[in-house]
C-alpha positions as CSV (number, residue, x, y, z in Angstrom):
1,X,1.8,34.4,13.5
2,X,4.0,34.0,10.5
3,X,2.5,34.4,6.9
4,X,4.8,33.4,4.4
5,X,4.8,34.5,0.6
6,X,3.5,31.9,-1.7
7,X,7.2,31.2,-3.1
8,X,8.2,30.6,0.1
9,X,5.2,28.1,1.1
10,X,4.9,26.0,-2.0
11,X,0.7,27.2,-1.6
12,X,-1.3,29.5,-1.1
13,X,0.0,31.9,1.3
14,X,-1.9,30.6,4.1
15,X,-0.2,31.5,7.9
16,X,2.2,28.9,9.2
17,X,0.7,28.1,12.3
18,X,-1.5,25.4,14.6
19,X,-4.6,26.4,14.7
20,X,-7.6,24.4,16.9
21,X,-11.1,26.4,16.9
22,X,-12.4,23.3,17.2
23,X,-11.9,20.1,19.0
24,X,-11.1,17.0,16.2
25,X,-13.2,16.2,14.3
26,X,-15.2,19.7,14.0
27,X,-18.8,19.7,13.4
28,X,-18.9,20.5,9.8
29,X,-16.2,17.4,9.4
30,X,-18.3,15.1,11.1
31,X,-20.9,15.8,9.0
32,X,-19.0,15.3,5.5
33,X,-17.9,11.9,7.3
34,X,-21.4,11.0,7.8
35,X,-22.3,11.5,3.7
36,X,-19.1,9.9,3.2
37,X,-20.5,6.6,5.3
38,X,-23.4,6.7,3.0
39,X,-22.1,7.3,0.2
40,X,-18.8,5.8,-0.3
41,X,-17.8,2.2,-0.1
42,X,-16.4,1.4,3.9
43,X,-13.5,0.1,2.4
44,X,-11.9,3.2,1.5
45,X,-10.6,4.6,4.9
46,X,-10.4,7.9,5.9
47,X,-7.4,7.8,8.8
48,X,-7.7,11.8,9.6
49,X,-10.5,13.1,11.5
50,X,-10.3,16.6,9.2
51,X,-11.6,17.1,5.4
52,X,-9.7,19.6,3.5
53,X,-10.5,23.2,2.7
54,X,-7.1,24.8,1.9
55,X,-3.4,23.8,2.0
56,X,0.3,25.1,1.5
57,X,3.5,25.4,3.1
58,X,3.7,22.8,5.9
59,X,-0.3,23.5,6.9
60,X,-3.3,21.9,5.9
61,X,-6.5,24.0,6.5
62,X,-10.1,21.8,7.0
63,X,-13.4,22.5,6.9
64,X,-13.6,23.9,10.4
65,X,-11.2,26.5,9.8
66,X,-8.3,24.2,11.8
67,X,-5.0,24.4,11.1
68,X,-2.9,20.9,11.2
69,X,1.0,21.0,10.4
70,X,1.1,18.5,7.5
71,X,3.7,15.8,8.5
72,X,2.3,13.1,5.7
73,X,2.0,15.2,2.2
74,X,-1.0,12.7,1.2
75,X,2.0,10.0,1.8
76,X,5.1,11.6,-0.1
77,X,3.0,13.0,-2.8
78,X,3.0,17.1,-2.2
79,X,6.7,17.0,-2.0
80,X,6.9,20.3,-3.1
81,X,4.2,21.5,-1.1
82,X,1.0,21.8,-1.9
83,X,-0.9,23.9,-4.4
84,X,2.5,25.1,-5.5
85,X,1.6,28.2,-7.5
86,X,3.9,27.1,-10.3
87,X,2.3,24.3,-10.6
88,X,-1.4,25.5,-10.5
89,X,-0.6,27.8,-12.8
90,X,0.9,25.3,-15.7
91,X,-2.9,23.3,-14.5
92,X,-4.4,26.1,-15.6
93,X,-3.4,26.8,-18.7
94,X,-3.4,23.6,-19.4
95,X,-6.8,23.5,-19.0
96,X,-7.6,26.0,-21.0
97,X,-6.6,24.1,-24.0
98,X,-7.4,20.5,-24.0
99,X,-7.4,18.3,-21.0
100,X,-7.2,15.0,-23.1
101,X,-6.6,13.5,-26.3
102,X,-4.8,10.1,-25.2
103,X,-1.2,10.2,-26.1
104,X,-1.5,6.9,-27.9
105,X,-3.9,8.2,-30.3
106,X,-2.7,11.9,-30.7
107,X,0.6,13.1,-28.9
108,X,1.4,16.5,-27.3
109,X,4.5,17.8,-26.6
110,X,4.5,17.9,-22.9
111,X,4.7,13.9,-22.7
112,X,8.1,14.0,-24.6
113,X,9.5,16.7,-22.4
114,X,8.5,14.8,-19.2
115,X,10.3,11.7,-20.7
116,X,13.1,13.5,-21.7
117,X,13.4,15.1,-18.3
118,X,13.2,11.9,-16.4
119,X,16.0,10.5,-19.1
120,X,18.2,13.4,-17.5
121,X,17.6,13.4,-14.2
122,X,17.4,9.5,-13.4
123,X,20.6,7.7,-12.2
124,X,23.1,6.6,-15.0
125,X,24.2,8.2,-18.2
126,X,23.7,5.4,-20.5
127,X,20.7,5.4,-23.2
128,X,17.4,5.7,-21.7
129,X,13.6,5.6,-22.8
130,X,10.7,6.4,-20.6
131,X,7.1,5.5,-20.3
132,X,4.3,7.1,-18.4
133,X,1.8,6.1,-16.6
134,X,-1.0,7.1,-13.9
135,X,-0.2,5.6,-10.6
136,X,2.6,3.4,-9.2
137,X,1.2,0.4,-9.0
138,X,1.2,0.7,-12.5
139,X,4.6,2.0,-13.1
140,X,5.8,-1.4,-11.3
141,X,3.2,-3.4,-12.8
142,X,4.7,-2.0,-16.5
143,X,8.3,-2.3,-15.4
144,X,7.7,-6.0,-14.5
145,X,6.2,-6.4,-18.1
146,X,9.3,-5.0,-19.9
147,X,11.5,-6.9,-17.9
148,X,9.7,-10.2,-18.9
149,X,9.5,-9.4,-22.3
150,X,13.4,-8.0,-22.6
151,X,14.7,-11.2,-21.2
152,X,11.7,-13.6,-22.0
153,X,12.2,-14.7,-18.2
154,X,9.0,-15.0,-16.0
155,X,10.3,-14.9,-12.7
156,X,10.0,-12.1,-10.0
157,X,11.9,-11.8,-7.0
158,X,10.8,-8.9,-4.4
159,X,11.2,-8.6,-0.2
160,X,10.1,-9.2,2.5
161,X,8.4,-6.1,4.0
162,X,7.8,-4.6,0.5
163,X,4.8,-2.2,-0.5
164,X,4.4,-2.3,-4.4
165,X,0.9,-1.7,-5.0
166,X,-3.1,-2.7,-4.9
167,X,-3.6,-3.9,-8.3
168,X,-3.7,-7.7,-8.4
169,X,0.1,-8.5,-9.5
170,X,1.4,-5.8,-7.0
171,X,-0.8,-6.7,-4.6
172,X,1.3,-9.9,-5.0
173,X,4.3,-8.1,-4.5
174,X,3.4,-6.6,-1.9
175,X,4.6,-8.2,2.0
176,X,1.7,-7.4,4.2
177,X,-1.4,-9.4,3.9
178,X,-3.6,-6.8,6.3
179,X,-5.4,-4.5,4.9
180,X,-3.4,-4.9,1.5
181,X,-4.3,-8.6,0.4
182,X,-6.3,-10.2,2.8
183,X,-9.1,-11.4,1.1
184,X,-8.5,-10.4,-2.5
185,X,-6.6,-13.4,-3.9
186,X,-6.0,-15.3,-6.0
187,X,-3.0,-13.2,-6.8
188,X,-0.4,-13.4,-9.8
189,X,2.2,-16.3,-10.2
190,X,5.4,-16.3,-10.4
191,X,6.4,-13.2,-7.5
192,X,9.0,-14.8,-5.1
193,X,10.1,-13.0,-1.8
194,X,13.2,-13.2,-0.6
195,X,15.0,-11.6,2.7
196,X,15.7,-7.7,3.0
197,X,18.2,-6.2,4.8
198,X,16.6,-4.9,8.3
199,X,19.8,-3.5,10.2
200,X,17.4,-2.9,13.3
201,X,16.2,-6.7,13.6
202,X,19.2,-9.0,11.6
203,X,22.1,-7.0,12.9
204,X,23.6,-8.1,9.5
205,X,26.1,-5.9,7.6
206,X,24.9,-5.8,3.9
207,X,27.0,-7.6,2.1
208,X,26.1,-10.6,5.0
209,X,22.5,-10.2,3.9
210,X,22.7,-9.7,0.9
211,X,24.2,-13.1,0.6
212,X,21.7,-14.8,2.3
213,X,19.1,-13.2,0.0
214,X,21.4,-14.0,-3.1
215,X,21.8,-17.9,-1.6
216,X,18.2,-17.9,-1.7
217,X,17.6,-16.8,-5.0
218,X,19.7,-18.9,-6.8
219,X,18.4,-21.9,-4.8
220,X,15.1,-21.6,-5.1
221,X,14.3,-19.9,-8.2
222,X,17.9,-19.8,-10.3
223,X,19.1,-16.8,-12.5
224,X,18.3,-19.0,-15.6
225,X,14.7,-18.4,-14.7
226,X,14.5,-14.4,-13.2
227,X,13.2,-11.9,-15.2
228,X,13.9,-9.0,-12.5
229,X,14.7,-8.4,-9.0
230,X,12.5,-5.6,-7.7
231,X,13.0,-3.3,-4.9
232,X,12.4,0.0,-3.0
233,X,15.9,2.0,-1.9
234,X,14.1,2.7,1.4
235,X,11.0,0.3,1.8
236,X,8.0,2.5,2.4
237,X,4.8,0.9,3.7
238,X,6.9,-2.1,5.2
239,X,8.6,0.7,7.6
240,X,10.8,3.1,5.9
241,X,13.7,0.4,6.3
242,X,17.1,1.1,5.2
243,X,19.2,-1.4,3.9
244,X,22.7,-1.7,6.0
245,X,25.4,-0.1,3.2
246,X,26.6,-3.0,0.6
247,X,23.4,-4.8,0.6
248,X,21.9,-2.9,-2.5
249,X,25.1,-3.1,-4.9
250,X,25.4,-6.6,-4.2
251,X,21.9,-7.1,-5.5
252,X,22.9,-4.9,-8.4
253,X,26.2,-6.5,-9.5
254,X,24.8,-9.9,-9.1
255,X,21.7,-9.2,-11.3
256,X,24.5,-7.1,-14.2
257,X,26.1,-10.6,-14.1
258,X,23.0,-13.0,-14.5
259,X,21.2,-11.0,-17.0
260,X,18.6,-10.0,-14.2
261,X,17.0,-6.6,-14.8
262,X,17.5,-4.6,-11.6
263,X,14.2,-2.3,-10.9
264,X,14.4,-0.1,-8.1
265,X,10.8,1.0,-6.9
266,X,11.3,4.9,-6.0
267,X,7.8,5.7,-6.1
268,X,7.9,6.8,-2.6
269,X,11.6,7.4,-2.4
270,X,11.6,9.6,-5.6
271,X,12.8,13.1,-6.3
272,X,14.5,14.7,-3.7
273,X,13.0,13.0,-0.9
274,X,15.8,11.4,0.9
275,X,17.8,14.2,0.5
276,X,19.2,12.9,-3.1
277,X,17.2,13.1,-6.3
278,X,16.8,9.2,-5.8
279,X,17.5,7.5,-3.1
280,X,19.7,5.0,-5.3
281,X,22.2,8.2,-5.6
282,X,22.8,7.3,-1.6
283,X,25.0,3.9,-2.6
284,X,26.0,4.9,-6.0
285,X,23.6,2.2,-7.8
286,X,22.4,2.7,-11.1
287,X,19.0,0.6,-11.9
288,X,18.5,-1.0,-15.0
289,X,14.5,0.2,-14.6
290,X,13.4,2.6,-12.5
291,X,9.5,3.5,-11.6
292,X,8.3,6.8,-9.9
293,X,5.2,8.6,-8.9
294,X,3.9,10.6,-6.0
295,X,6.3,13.3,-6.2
296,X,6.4,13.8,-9.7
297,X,3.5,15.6,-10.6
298,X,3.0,18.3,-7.2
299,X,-0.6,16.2,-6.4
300,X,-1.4,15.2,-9.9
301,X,-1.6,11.3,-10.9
302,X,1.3,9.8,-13.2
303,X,4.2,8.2,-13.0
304,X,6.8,6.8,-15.0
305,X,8.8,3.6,-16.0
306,X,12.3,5.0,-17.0
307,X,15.3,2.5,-18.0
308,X,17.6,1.4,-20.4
309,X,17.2,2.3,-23.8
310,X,17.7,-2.0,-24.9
311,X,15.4,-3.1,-22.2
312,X,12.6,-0.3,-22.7
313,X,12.7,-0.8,-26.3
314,X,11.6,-4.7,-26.0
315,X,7.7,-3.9,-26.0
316,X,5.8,-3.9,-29.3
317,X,4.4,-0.5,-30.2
318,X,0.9,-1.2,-28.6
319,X,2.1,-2.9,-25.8
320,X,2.2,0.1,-23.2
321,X,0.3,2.4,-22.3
322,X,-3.1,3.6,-21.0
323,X,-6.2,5.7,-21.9
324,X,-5.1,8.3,-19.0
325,X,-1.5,7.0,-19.0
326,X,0.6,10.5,-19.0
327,X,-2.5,12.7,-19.3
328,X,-1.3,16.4,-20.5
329,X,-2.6,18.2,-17.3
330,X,-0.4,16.0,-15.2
331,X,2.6,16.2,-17.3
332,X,2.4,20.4,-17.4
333,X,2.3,19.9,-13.7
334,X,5.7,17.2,-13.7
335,X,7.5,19.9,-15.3
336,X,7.0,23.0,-13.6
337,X,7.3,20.3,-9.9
338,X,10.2,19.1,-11.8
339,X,11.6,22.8,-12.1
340,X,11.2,23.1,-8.3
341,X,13.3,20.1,-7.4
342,X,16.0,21.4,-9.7
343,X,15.7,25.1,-9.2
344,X,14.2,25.5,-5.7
345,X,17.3,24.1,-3.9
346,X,15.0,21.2,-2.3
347,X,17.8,18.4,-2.3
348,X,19.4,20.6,0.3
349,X,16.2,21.7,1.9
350,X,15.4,17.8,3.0
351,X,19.2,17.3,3.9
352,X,18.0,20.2,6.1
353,X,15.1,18.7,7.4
354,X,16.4,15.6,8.5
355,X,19.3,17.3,10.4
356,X,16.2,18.7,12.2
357,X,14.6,15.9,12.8
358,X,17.1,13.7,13.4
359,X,18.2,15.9,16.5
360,X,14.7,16.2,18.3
361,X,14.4,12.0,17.6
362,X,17.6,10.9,18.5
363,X,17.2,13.0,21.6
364,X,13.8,11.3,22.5
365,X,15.2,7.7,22.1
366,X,17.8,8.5,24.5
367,X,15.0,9.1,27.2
368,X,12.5,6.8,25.8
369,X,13.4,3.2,25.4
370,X,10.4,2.3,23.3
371,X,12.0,4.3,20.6
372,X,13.9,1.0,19.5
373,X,15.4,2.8,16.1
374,X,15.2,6.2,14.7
375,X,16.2,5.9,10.6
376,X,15.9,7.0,7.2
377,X,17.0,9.8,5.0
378,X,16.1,13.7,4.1
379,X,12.4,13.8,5.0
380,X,11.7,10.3,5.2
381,X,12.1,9.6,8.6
382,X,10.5,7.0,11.2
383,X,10.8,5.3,14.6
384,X,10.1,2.1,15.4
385,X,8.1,1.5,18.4
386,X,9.3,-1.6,21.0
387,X,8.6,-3.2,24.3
388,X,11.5,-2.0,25.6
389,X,11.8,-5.3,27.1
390,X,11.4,-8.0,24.8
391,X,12.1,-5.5,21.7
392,X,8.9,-6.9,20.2
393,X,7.0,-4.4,17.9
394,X,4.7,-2.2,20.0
395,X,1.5,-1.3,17.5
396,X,-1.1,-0.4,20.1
397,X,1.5,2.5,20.8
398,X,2.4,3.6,17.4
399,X,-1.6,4.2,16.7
400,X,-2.7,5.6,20.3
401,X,0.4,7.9,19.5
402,X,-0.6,9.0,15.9
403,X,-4.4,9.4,17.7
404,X,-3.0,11.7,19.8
405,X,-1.3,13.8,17.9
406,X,-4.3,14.1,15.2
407,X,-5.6,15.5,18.2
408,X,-3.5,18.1,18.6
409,X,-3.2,19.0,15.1
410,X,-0.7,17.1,13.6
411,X,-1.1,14.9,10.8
412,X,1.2,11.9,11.0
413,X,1.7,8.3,9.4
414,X,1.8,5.1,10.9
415,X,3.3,2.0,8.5
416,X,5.6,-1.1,8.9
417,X,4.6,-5.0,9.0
418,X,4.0,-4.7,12.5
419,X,2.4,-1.7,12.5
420,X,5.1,-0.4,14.8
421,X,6.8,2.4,12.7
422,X,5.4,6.6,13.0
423,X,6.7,7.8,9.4
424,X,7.6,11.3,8.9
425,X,6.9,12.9,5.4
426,X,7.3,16.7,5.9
427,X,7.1,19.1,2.8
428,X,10.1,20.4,1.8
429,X,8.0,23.8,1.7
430,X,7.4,23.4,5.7
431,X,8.8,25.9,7.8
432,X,11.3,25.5,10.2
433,X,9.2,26.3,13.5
434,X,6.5,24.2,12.1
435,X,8.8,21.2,11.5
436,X,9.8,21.2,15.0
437,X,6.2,22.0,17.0
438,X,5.1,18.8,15.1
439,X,8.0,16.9,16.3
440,X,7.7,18.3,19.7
441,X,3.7,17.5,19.7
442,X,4.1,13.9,18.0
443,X,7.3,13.3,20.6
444,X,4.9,14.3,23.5
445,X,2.3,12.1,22.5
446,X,3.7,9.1,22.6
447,X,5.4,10.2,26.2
448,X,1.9,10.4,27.6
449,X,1.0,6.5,26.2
């Protein structure tokens, strides 16, 4: 059994180890899942059989006293790892002295420094503003705003396979009509989808689709009329897809020369995740807008809306903003996560990660002809699941192999529009021996389906 210190964990210095004294779920999580039956409405899902007692490093501790290596970080949000002393301890203080006054009636300093930080550390080095938020539907919803109101253009384009959000004009966004739209409409006008680059299923080099995509813009909708082009670096719900190389800076140079503001989504992608600070660092592209969340704030809700100083400045003081909208607890905690991803060396860490990864996954889809495609970057990682036949997406698989490894202690993600993709979201706090038992126990799950 390894304990490591809590610098080294991200946590509370909880040992970095598997742990089952109980079969899943354990008695005294079956019984919080009972009050939560009765007392919560069924539509929030609980996809874990384990509630939470403790976490840090690349563990997460329930109720029962079992210990599950933490492949998922909430999705993508505990980047840092979780209960990241620095971060608790900026909470804390925090706390001590006011938890709220609403930045748009009295300011605090914090909010500035967290804008002025994501200024710095987001892609391009021309004048920026920022604006926070609480979630990332939010962030996207307020980016979309801006970018109407900058160009006084309505139209939206986004693509297929794209996750944006719940609210009701992300949910528009948003591909996947199960369990994200079905049922909730009518949704928000004026959201067109066009094609993504899927190297896996088009076989298309970028530039190839990216003409096909920028064909059917123009045809359908016309520049004259599109207020933004919105995407995610690395698509996140819709199956951790990476665009083949080309196909994003076509989208940017076309939208630079059609007065189209450019948004890349990085609320999943964000901060250091993919092994870059943004995963728009990978192709060189700089956004005109760019939203973030999850990662930002070590477990905290906010996000951001950060962009170019001419379009940001389009809203009318009033126009932006929120009661909770960059609430000073959560900001205290941006900036001391914020001093992790710069300090702590977790750019490399991920690059790290996925070289781990990478190795074990690759190796399985050489044995294993249901792996169809292994892909993505730093710790965002994922394998699609085929008939090995037909090459038609294999769900029941993905979720009997997610099943079993919750059974044995390891908390993975399924995602994708098929339903077809396991996603891998590691802590960059996890420990090497950790990262590779989940692997090895997620890898022999499916190899017993």
């Amino acid at each position: 059994m390894t304990v490591l210190s809590h610098a080294l964990t991200g946590g509370p210095a909880l040992p970095q180890e598997r742990r089952l004294v109980t079969s899943l779920p354990g008695p005294k999580t079956q019984e919080l899942q009972a009050r939560k039956s009765a007392a919560v409405a069924p539509g929030i899902a609980v996809m874990m059989p384990a509630y939470v007692a403790a976490a840090g490093g690349g563990v997460v501790v329930d109720v029962d006293g079992n210990s599950l290596i933490d492949l998922g970080t909430g999705i993508a949000v505990t980047t840092i790892g979780n209960a990241d002393p620095a971060v608790a301890a900026a909470v804390a203080d925090q706390a001590a002295k006011f938890t709220h006054t609403c930045f748009m009636i009295s300011g605090y300093e914090s909010y500035v420094e967290v804008a002025e930080r994501l200024n710095r550390l987001t892609p391009g080095d021309h004048a920026k503003r920022s604006a926070l938020f609480t979630s990332g539907a939010e962030a996207v919803e307020n980016a979309v705003k801006i970018a109407r109101i900058a160009t006084k253009k309505q139209a939206v384009v986004v693509f297929d396979h794209a996750y944006h959000g719940r609210t009701n004009l992300t949910m528009a966004m948003t591909a996947k009509s199960m369990p994200y739209k079905s049922g909730f409409g009518p949704f928000a006008g004026e959201i067109y989808r066009a094609p993504m680059s899927y190297p896996y299923r088009d076989g298309l080099s970028g530039p190839e689709a990216a003409k096909i995509a920028l064909t059917q813009i123009e045809k359908q909708i016309g520049a004259d009329n599109l207020a933004a082009i919105v995407i995610e670096p690395i698509q996140g719900e819709g199956g951790f897809v990476v665009p083949a190389p080309g196909f994003l800076p076509e989208l940017v140079a076309w939208s630079k020369a059609n007065g189209v503001v450019f948004i890349a989504d990085e609320v999943q992608t964000g901060f250091a995740r993919t092994g870059a600070m943004f995963a728009c660092e990978h192709e060189g592209i700089v956004p005109d807008l760019i939203t973030t969340a999850k990662g930002i704030a070590g477990g905290l809700p906010l996000s951001a809306v950060t962009g170019r100083a001419e379009i940001m400045d389009a809203a009318h003081p009033g126009g932006l903003g929120g009661t909770y909208a960059g609430n000073p607890i959560a900001c205290v905690a941006a900036l001391a996560t914020m001093d992790a991803y710069e300090q702590g060396g977790l750019i490399e860490r991920a690059q790290q990660i996925e070289a781990i990864a990478l190795e074990r996954l690759t190796a399985a889809q050489s044995r294993d002809p249901r792996i169809g495609d292994v892909r993505g970057r730093g710790a965002m990682l994922a394998i699609e699941l085929v008939d090995p036949t037909t090459g038609e997406p294999d769900a029941p698989l993905a979720a009997a192999t997610a099943k079993a490894a919750h059974q044995q202690g390891v908390i993975v993600l399924t995602c994708g529009t098929y339903g077809n993709i396991i996603r891998l979201l590691p802590p960059l706090s996890i420990p090497d021996h950790l990262l590779a038992e989940g692997l090895d126990i997620m890898l022999a799950a499916l190899a017993t389906n």
